[in-house]
N, C-alpha and C positions, 0 to 999 in steps of 0.2 A: 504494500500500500504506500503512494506516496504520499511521504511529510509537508506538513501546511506551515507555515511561517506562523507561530502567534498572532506575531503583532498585525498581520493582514487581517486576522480575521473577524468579522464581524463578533458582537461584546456576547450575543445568545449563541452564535458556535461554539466559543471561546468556553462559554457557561456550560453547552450540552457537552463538549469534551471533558469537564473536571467532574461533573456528574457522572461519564461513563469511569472514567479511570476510577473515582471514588465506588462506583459498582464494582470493577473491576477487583481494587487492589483490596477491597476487606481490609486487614490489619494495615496500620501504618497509611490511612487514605492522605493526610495534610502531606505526607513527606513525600508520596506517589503522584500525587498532583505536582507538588515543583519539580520534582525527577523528569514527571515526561513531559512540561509544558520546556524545561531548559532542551532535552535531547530530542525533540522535537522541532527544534529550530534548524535544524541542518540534517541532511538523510547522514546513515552511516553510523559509526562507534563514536561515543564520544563519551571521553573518561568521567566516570563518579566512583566513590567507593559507597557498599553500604554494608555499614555496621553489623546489623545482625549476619546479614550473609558470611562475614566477617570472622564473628563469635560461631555461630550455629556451621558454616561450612556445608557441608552437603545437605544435610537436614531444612537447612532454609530451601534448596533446592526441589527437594521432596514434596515438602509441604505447602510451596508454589503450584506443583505437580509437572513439574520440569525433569522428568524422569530420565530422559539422556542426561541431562548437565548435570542429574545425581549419580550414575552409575559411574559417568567419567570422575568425577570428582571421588568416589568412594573409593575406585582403586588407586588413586595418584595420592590419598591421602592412607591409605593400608601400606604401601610403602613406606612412610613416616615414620606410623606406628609400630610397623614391625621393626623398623631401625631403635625406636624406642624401647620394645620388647625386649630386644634381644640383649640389648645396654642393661636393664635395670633388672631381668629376672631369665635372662638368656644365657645356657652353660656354652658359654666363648672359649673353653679351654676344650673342649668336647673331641674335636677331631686329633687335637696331638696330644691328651690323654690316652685316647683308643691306640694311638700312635706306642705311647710307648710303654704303655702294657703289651703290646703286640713285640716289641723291642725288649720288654723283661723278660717274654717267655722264651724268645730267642737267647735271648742272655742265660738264661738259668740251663736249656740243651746245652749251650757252648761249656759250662763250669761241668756237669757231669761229664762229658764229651772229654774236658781234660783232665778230668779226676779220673777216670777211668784207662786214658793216655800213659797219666804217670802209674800208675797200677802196674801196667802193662809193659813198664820200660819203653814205649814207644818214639820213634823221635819229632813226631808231631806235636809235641807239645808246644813247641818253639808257636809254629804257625797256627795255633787255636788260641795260645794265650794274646797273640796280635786280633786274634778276631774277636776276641772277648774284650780286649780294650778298645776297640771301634766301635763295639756296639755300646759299649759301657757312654764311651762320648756321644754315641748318639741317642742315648738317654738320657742323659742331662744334658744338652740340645732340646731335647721334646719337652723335658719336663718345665724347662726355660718359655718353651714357646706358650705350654700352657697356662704358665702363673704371667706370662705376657699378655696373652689374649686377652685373661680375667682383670687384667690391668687396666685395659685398654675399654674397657664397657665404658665408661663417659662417652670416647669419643664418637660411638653409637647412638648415646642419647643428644648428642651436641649435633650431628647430622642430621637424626630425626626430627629435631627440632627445627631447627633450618629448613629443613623441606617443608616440617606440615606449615611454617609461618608463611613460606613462600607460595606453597597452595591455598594456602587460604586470602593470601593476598591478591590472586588472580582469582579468587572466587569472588570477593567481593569487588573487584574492579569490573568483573563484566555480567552481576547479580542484574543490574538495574538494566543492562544491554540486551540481556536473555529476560526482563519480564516485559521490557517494553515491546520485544518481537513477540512473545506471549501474548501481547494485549491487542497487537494488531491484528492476529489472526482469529479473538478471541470476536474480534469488532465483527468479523464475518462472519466468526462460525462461533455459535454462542455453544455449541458441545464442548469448546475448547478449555481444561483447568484455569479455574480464577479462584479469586482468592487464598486465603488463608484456610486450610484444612488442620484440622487437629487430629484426624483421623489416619491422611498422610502424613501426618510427623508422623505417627505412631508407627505405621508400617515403616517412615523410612528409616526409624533408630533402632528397628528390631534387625534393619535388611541390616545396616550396618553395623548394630554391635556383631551378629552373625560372621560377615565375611571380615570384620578388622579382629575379634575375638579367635575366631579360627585361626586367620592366618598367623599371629602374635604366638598360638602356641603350638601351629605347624613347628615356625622359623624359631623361635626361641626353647622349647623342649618336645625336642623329636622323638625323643624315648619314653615322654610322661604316657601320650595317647598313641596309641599303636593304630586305633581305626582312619587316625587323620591321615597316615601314611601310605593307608593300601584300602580301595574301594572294600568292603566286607562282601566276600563272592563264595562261592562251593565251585568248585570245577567239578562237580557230579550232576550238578544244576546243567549244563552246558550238555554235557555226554547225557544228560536222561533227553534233552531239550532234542538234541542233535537225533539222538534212538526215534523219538516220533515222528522229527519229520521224517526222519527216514522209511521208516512205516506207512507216513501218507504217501511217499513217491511209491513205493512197491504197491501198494493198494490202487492207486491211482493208474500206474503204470498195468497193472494186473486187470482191471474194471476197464480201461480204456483203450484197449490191445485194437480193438478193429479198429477205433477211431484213429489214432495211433498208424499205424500199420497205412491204412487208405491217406493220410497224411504222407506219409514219407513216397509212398506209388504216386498220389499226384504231383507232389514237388520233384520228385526224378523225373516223370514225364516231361513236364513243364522246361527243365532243365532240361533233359535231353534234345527235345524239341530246338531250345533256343542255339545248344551247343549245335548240332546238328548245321543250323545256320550259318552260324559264324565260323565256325572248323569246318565243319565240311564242306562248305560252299569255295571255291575259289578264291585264295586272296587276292587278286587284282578285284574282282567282284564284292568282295565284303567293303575294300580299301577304296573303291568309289562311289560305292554308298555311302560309305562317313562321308568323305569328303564332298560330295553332292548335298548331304542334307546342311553339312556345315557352309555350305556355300548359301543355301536357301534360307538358313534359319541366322546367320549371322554376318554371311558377305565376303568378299573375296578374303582380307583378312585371317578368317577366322577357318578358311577352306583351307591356306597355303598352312599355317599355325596346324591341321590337322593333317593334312597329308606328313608335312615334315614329319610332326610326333608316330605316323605309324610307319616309318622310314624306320625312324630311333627302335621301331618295338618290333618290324622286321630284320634288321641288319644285327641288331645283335642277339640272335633269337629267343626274342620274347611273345613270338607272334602267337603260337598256339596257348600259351598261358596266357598270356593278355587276354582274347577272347574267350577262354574259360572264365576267368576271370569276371568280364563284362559277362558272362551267361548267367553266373550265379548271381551277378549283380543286376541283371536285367531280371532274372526271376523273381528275387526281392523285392526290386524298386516295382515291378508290374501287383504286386501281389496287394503291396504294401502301399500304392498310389489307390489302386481299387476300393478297396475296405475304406481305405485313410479320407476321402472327400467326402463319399456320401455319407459315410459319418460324421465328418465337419459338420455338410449339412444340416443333419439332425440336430446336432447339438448344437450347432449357430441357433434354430428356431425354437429349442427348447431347453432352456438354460439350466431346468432341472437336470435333463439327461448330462450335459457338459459339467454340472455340480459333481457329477455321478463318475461322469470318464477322469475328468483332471487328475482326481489323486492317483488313477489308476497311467496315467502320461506322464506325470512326475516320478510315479515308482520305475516305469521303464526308462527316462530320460537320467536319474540318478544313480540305479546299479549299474554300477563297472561295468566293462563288456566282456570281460571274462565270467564274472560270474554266469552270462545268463547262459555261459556253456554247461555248468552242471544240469542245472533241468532237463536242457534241450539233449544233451545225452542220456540222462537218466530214460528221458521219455520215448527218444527217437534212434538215440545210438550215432554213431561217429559217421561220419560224408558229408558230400556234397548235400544231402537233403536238411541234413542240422545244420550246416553250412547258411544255407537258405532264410531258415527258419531264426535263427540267432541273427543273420542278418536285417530280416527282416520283424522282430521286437525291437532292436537295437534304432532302427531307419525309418520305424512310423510315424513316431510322435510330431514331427515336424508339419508333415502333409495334413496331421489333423488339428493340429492350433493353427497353423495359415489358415485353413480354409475356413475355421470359425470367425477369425479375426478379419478376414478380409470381407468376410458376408454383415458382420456385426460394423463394420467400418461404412456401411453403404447408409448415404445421408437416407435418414426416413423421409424427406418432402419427396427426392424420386422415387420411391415405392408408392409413398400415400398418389402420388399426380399417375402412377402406371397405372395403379387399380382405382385412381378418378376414371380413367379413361374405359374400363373393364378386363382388364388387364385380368385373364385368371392365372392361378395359381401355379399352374405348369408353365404360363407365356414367364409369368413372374421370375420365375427360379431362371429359364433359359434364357430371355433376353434382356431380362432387368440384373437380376442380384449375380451371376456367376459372370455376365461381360464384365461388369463392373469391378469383381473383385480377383477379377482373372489375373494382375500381375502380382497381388499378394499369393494366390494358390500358389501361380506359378514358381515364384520364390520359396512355397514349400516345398512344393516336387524337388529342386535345386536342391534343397539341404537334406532332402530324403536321400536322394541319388550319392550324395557326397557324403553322409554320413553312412550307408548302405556300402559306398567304397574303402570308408576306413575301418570297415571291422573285416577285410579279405584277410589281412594277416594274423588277424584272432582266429577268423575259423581255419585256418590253415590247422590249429593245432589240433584239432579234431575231424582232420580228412577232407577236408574241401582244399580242390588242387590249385591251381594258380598260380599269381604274383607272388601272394604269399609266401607260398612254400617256399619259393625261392630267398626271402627274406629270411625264414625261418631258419633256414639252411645257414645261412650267412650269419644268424647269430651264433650258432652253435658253433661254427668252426671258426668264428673270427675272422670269419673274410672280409672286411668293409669295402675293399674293392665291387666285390660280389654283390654288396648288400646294397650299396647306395646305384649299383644300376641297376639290381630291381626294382629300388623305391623310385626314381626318376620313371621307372615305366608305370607305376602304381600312378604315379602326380601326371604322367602326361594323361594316359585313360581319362582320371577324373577331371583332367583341364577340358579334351574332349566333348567329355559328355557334356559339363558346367557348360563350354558354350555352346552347342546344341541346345540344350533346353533352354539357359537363358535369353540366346535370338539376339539380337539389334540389342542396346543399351538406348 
């Protein structure tokens, strides 16, 4: 929002603004009125301190309900306090204690070690009693370092104190900075925290005795609490947890054997079909069809850019894996473009059904791409079909958030003026909503295809042939020569496709 001059403004503006600030600021209204009629004169920061913010530190922040500018505050001031902990009730000699008890016990094998030397008449003795007096000094070394340490606790508390004064002097210099941006947004959206809460003090002195209490006896007695040190877990929790699911995939896999089964037959088909095309057809014939569609779909350019790269992917023979490659990846992207829009669809005009899919987009879009190999073997077993299939969870999620977002992007006056017109709801979808939102899909397709091509080297590890494998190969034996020109044929394929689908810019 921008800042109004004061002094411009007429004496009932001037009145209704100290009215709001006085709704606004609850506690302290006389002192919030000169705060924001002075920082109000000019947009931007302009320094004041305020007291309580001052005194109270995070807590004023809380209780404003300025919950970022308390969480930042709370750990920059836990650092203080634990400098203070550590100083005033923190065992500082702890590590070269442990130290040279670890140094006594050594010491005391060396004195048997030569008492047993001279028993024996042996002539080691010479060189154990040299090592008995190096450990000897580096015991009292340690034990030096330790009444050192416990010496030195002041200058712990003389740090922490430095810091919390210095956080807390940057709290109070920009308290009044951070309510007055409070108050603006407050002016719009009246949801916005105002006032003084006593309810968020309460929470915020609980949040932070919590995390400055803990950490105080993390960092200052490591030994007192042993639960602060190690999350409290059973690793039988884990193996019984692990035992079930493993039970639902055998159960699952067991109950779902035809479905299963008829999956893996139609994705080999599909695959073989497309390999069939691309391998078995002619390369000069495969290699001026790329080059044709990239002529049509992007322009001379983008035609010469494609012939070169399958120059690159024939001359050094990558030619039959490359198009393997693109088969699996064409099986994918086909499978995965299908299902992926007219789902968008759906869920573009039914916002419950899109409530419904998201969490289930998210879960695909944030497991690893390795992991979603275990399933897809459990269920399908290792090839080119799981190949597919992991490719294609890995490569959906994009085609179907574009294609919601680009349908939810379409201004409603052109829909509401299509069906003035009588527009039904079939004309609706194909000449209204899907021209319109055609280059958002299309830039999903793009990141489908592209994400679809960088899981070729994951599923290589479970039998899908390719680029991959040749990568995979390459890490095993250390070849980087090897490696980095299969991956250059991996980036040209995907440069390929990317401009194909993507057309003219």
């Amino acid at each position: 929002m921008k800042h109004v001059e004061t002094s411009d403004m007429a004496p009932e503006n001037a009145v209704q603004l100290q009215a709001l600030v006085s709704e606004f600021a609850g506690r302290g209204r006389p002192y919030y009125q000169r705060v924001f009629a002075y920082m109000m004169q000019a947009p931007g920061f302009r320094f004041t301190l305020n007291a309580a913010a001052a005194l109270l530190g995070p807590l004023w922040f809380g209780a404003r309900g300025l919950w970022s500018w308390f969480l930042g505050f709370v750990l920059l001031e836990t650092l203080a306090f634990v400098q203070i902990g550590i100083g005033l009730i923190g065992d500082l000699g702890r590590e070269d204690r442990l130290r040279a008890e670890q140094i006594a016990q050594t010491l005391d094998l060396r004195r048997q070690q030569i008492e047993a030397a001279r028993q024996a008449g042996s002539g080691s003795v010479a060189s154990l009693e040299r090592a008995a007096a190096s450990l000897e000094q580096a015991l009292a070394s340690a034990r030096d370092a330790a009444e050192g340490a416990i010496a030195g606790g002041m200058m712990h508390v003389a740090l922490g104190l430095a810091l919390l004064l210095a956080i807390r002097f940057v709290a109070a210099s920009i308290a009044n900075w951070t309510l007055e941006r409070q108050f603006v947004r407050w002016r719009s959206d009246r949801a916005a925290a105002s006032g003084w809460s006593p309810a968020r003090l309460s929470v915020a002195s609980v949040l932070m005795a919590a995390v400055v209490g803990l950490s105080i006896l993390r960092f200052a007695m490591p030994d007192a609490f042993a639960i602060l040190n190690s999350f409290p877990t059973n690793r039988e929790w884990r193996l019984d947890l692990g035992d079930g699911v493993q039970s639902v995939f055998d159960w699952t896999k067991t109950a779902g054997r035809g479905f299963f089964d008829g999956l893996t037959v139609g994705m080999r088909g599909l695959l073989d079909w497309i390999e069939i095309l691309l391998v078995g057809t002619p390369w000069p014939v495969v290699a001026l069809v790329f080059v044709m569609l990239a002529w049509l779909s992007g322009g001379p350019s983008v035609a010469i850019f494609t012939g070169a790269a399958l120059a690159y992917l024939g001359l050094l023979d990558f030619w039959e894996k490359a198009m393997t490659t693109i088969a699996l990846l064409g099986a994918a992207a086909l499978i995965s473009i299908t299902i992926g829009i007219p789902l968008g669809i759906f869920c573009a005009r039914r916002p419950t059904a899109f409530a419904i899919v998201r969490p289930v987009l998210d879960f695909m879009q944030s497991m690893p791409s390795f992991v979603y190999l275990i399933p897809v073997v459990a269920f399908i077993g290792s090839g080119k079909p799981a190949g597919v299939v992991a490719t294609m969870i890995f490569g959906s999620p994009p085609v179907i958030r574009f294609t919601v977002l680009g349908l939810q992007q379409i201004p409603a006056s052109v829909r509401e003026a299509a069906m003035a017109f009588g527009a039904s709801p079939r004309y609706l979808l194909w000449r209204v909503d899907l021209p319109l939102a055609r280059k958002t899909i299309m830039a999903g397709v793009n990141q489908t295809i592209l994400l679809s091509l960088a899981m070729v080297v994951v599923a290589s590890l479970i039998g899908a042939k390719g680029l991959g494998e040749d990568v995979l190969e390459a890490l095993q034996y250390a070849a980087a020569g090897q490696g980095i020109l299969a991956g250059l044929a991996i980036l040209f394929c995907a440069l390929i496709l990317d401009r194909i689908v993507a057309g003219r810019k």
